[in-house]
C-alpha positions as CSV (number, residue, x, y, z in Angstrom):
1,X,-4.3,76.0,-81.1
2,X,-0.6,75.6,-82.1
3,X,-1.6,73.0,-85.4
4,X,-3.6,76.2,-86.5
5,X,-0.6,78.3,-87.2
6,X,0.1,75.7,-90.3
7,X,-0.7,76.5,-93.8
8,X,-2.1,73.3,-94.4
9,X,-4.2,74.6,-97.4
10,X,-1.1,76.4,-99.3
11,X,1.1,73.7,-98.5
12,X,-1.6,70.8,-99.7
13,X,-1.6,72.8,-103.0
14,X,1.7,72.8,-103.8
15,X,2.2,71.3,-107.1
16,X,3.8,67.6,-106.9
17,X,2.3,64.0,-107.8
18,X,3.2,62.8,-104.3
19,X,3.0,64.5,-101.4
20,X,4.1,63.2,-98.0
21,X,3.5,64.8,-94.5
22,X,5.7,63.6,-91.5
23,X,4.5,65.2,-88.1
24,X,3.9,64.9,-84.6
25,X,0.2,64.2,-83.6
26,X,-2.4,66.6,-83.1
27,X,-0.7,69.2,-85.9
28,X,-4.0,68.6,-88.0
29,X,-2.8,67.2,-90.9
30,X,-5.5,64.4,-91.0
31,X,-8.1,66.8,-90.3
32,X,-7.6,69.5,-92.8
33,X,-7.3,66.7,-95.6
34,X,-10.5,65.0,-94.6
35,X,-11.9,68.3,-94.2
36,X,-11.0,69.7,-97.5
37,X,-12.3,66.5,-98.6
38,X,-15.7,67.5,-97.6
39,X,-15.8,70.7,-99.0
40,X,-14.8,69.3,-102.6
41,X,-17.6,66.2,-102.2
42,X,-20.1,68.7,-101.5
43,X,-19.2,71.4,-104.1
44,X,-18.1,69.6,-107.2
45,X,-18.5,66.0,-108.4
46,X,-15.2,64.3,-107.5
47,X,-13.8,61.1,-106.0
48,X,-11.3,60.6,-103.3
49,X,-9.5,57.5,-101.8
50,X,-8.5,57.0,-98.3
51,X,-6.6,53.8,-97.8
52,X,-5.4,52.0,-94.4
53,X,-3.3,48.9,-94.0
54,X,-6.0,45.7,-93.1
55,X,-10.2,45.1,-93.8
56,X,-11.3,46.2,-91.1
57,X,-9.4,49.5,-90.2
58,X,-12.6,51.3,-92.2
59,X,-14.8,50.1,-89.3
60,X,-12.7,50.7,-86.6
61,X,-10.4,54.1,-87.7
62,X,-11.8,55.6,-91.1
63,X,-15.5,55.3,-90.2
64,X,-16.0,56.5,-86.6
65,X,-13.3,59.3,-88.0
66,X,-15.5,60.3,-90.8
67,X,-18.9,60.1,-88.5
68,X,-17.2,63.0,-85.8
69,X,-15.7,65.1,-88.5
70,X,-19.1,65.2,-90.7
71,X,-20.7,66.0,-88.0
72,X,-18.5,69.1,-87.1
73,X,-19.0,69.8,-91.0
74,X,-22.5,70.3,-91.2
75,X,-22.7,71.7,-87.6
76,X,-19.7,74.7,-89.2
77,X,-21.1,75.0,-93.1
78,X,-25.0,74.2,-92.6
79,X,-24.9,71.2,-94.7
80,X,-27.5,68.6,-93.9
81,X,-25.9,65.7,-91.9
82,X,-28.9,63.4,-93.6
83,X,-27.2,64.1,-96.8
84,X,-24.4,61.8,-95.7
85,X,-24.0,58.0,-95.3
86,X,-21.2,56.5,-93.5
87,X,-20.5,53.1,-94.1
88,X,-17.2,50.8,-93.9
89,X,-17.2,51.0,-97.7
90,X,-16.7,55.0,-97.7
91,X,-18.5,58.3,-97.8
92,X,-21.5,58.4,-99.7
93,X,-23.3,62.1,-100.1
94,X,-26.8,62.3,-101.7
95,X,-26.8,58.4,-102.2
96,X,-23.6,58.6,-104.4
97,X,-20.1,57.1,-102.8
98,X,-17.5,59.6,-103.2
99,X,-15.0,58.6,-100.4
100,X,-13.5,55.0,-101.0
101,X,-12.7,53.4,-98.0
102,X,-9.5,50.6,-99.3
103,X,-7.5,48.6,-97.1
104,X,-4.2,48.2,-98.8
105,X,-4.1,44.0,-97.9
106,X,-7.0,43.0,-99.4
107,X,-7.9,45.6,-102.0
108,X,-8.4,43.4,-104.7
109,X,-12.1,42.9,-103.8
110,X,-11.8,46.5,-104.9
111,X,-10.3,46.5,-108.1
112,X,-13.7,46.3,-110.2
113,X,-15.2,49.3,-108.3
114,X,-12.2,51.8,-108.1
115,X,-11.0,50.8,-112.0
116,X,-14.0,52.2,-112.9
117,X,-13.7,55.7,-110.8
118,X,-11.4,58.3,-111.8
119,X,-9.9,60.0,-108.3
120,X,-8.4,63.0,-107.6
121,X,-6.7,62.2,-104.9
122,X,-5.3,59.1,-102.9
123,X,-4.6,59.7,-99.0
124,X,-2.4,56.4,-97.3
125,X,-3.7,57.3,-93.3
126,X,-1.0,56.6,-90.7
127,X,1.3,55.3,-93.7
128,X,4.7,54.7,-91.4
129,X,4.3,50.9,-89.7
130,X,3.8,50.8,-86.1
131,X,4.2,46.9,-87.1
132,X,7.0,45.9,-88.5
133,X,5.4,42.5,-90.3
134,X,4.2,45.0,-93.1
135,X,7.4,45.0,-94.9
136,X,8.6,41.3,-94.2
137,X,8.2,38.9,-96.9
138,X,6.6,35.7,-95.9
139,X,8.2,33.0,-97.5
140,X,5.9,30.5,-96.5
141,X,2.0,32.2,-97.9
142,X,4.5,34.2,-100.7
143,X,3.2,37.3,-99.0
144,X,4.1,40.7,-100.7
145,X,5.8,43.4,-99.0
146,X,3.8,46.7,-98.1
147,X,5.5,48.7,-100.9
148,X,4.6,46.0,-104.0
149,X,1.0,45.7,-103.0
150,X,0.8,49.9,-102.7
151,X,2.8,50.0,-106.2
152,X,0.2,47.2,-107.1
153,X,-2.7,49.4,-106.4
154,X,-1.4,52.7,-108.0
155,X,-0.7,50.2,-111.2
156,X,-4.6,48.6,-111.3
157,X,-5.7,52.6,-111.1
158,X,-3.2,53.3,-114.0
159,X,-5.1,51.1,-116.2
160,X,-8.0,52.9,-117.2
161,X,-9.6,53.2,-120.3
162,X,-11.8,55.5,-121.9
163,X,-14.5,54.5,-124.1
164,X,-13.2,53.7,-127.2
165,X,-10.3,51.6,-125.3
166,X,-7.3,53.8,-125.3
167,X,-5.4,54.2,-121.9
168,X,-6.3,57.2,-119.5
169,X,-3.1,59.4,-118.1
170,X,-3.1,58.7,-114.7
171,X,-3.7,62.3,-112.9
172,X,-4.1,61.3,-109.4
173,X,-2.2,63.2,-106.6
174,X,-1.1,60.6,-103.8
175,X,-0.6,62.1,-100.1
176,X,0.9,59.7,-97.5
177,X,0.2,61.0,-93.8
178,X,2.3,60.0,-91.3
179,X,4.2,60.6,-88.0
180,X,7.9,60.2,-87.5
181,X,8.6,57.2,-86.1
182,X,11.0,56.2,-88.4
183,X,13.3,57.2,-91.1
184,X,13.6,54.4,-93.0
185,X,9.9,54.3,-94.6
186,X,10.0,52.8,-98.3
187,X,8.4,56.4,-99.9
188,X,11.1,58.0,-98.5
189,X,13.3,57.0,-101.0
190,X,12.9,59.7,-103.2
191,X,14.4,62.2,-100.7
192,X,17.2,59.3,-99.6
193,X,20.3,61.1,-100.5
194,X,19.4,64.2,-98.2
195,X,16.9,62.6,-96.0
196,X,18.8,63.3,-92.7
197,X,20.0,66.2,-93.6
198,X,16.1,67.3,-93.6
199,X,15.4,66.1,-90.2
200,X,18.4,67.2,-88.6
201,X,17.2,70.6,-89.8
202,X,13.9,69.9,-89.0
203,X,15.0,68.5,-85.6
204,X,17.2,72.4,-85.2
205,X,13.5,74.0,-85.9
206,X,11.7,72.3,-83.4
207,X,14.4,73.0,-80.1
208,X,13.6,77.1,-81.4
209,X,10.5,76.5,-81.3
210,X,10.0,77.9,-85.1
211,X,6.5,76.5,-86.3
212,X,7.5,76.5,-89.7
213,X,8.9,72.9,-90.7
214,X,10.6,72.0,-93.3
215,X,9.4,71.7,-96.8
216,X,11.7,70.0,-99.7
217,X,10.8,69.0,-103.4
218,X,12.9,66.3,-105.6
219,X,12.4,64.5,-108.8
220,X,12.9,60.8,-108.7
221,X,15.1,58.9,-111.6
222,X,12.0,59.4,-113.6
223,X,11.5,62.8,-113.5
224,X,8.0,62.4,-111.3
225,X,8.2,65.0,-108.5
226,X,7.9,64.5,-104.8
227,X,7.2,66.8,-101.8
228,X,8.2,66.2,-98.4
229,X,6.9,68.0,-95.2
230,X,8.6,67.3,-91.6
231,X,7.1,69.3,-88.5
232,X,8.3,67.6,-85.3
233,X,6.7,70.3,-83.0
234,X,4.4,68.6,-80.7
235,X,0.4,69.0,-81.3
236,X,-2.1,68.7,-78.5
237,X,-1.3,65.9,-76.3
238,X,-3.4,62.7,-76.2
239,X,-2.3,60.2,-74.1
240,X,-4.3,57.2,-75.9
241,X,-2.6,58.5,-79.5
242,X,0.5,58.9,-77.9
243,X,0.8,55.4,-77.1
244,X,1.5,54.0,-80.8
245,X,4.5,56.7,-80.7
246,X,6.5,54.1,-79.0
247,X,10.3,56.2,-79.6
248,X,12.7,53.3,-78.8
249,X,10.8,50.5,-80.6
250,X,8.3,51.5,-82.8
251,X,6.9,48.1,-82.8
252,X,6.6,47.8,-79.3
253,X,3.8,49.5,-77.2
254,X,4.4,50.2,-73.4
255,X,1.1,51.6,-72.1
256,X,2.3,51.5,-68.9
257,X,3.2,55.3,-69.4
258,X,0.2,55.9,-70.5
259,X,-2.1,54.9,-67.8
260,X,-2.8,57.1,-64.3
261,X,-1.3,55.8,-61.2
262,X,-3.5,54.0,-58.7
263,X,-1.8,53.4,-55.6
264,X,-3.0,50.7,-53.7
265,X,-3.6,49.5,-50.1
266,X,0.2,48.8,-49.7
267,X,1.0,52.5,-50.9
268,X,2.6,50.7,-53.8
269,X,1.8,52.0,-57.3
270,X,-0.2,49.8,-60.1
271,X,-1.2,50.9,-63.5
272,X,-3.7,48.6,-63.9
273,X,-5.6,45.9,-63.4
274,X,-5.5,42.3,-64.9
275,X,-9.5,41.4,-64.9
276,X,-8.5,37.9,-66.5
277,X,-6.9,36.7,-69.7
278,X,-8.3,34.1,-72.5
279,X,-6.0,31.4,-73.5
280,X,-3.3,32.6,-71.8
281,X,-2.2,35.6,-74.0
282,X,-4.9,38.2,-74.3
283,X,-5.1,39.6,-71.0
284,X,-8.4,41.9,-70.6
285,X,-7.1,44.8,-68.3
286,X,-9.4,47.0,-66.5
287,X,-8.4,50.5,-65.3
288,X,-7.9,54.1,-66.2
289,X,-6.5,56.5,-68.8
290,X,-5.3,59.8,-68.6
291,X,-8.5,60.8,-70.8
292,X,-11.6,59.4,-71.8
293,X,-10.9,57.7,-67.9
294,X,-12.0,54.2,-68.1
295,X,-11.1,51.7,-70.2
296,X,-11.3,47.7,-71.1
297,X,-8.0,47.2,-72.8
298,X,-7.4,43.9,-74.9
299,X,-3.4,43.1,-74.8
300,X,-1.5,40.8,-76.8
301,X,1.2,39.2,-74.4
302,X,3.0,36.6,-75.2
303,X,6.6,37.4,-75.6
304,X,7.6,38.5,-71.7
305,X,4.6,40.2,-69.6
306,X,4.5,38.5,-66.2
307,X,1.1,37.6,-64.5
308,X,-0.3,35.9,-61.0
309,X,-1.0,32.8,-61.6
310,X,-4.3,32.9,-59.4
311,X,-5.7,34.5,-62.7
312,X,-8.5,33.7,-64.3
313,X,-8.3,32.4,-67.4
314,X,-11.2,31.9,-69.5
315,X,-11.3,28.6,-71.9
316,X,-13.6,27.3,-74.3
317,X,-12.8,23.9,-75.0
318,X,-11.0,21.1,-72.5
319,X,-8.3,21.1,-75.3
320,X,-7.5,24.7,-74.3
321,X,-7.8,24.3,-70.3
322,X,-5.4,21.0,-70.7
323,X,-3.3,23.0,-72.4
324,X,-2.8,26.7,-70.4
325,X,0.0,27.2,-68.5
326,X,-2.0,29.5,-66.1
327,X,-3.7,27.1,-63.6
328,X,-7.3,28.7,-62.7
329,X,-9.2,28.0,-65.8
330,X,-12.8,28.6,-66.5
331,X,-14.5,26.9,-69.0
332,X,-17.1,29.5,-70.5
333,X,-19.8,30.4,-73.1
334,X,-17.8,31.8,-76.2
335,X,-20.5,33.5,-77.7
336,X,-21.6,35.2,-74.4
337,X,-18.2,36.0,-73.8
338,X,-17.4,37.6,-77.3
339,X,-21.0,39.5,-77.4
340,X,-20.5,41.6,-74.4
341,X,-16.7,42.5,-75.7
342,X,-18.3,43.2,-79.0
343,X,-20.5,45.1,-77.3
344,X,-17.7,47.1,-75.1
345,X,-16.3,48.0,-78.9
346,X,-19.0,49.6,-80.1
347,X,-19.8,51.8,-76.9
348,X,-15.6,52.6,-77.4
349,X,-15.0,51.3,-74.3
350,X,-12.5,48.2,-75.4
351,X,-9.1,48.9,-77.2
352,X,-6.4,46.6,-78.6
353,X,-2.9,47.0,-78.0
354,X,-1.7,46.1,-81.1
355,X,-2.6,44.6,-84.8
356,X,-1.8,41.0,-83.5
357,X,-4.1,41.8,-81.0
358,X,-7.2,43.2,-82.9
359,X,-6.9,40.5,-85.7
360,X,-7.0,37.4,-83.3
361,X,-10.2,39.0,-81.9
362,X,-11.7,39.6,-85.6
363,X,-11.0,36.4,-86.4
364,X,-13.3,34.5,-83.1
365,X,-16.2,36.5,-83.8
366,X,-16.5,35.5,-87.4
């Protein structure tokens, strides 16, 4: 496999207190981290972080990713799979947590447990935005930009003390893992005076084909240093990843180009089917992907997607069938409705389109 032909390990050790890896999917960069992660947890008594954006990205990313790589682990080294827990708090190996699963938007619940820990390392997973409301300030609820709550993180860990009260040095390498969306990412700034210059080069690397990237070092104003990795050659192709790699709008998702073609009695083409929506803007979409073949797909559509009006639409409450614009309405059993989607998520079988999407579901089932 192409991703193979990467040094990850020599690169990963390269000395530098931040380390940041921009790269098309499927190069392995998440993989070999999390698996060098395993071989450290299992061989020497040290702690890691992995941090994603919201609460429940441990449940629905970091721990279904841990629970398929640990099993490859034990099935490659002959380490016990018993030995490991895997919960939506982290990684825990002979009944001791050693992976901290931290959501960067509500990680103060966190403070009291990771002040306490010193970590090696730090890993931000899929640290560029696909959602641009991650670095708007909201005026209204004073919320903080991505960049002050990650610098508000790093700042709670810097605040250690040993026993007798004096301040720790703060020794803990930070990796951010990412693909290139964009160019404009706030940890980016270090490298800001030659930024394009690096991915014009590593843009020249990519059309000949050479697997090598492009690997720079720089020291801020402060003299910390920072290294910067760009690959852009393409990694295996999965159609279902490939969809948050949206290159005109990174904010937007079309999944239409990602779904197989059904042609129907007509002979016209349709991507998929619209099974029926609930109040009026999540639209439950039945059809087919490229892989993993079928799919319930929960889309967040209220800015411009077009539907029949013969649609069902499923309400709960008169309030909400007075006030849909679609005009076949349903009045049904929320609970009933909600247990078999929750169901569909944990067989793998539902997806969300976006984080607008997801969170309005989190937040009926709670």
């Amino acid at each position: 496999m192409i991703k193979n032909l990467i040094d990850w390990s020599g690169i990963y050790n390269t000395p530098a207190a931040f380390h940041i890896y921009l790269t098309a999917r499927g190069r392995g960069k998440t993989d070999t981290k999390a698996w060098g992660f395993l071989e450290e947890i299992t061989s020497s008594d040290v702690n890691f972080v992995w941090i994603r954006r919201n609460w429940h990205d441990s449940l629905d990313c970091s721990k279904p990713y841990f629970q398929d790589l640990i099993y490859k682990f034990c099935e490659k080294t002959g380490k016990r799979y018993a030995d490991f827990v895997i919960h939506e708090k982290g990684v825990y190996y002979r009944e001791k947590r050693r992976i901290y699963f931290c959501d960067l938007f509500s990680f103060k619940r966190f403070r009291g447990q990771i002040g306490r820990v010193t970590f090696k390392e730090i890993v931000f997973e899929e640290a560029i935005p696909i959602d641009g409301e991650f670095l708007v300030v909201n005026r209204k609820t004073d919320t903080k930009t991505e960049p002050w709550i990650f610098k508000d993180l790093i700042d709670s860990l810097k605040k250690r003390k040993d026993k007798d009260g004096n301040e720790l040095p703060f020794k803990t390498k930070i990796t951010f893992l990412g693909n290139p969306y964009i160019w404009s990412a706030w940890f980016l700034d270090a490298f800001s005076k030659n930024l394009f210059e690096l991915k014009k080069l590593a843009e020249e690397k990519e059309k000949k084909e050479d697997n090598s990237g492009v690997l720079e070092k720089v020291k801020d104003e402060e003299g910390t240093e920072w290294l910067l990795y760009i690959n852009l050659i393409e990694g295996e192709d999965d159609p279902h990843s490939r969809s948050l790699q949206e290159k005109v709008n990174p904010f937007l998702v079309n999944w239409d180009d990602f779904m197989i073609s059904l042609y129907t009695k007509n002979g016209g083409i349709k991507r998929y089917q619209i099974e029926y929506a609930i109040q009026d803007f999540f639209f439950c979409e039945l059809g087919e992907r490229e892989k993993n073949k079928k799919y319930f797909f929960m889309h967040f559509s209220k800015n411009k997607k077009e539907v029949d009006q013969e649609v069902v639409n499923y309400c709960f409450s008169l309030q909400e069938k007075a006030k849909s614009r679609l005009k076949n309405c349903l009045i049904r059993n929320k609970d009933k409705e909600f247990n078999m989607l929750v169901n569909m998520l944990k067989e793998n079988e539902l997806f969300f389109s976006d984080f607008r999407a997801r969170d309005w579901f989190l937040e009926q089932i709670k």
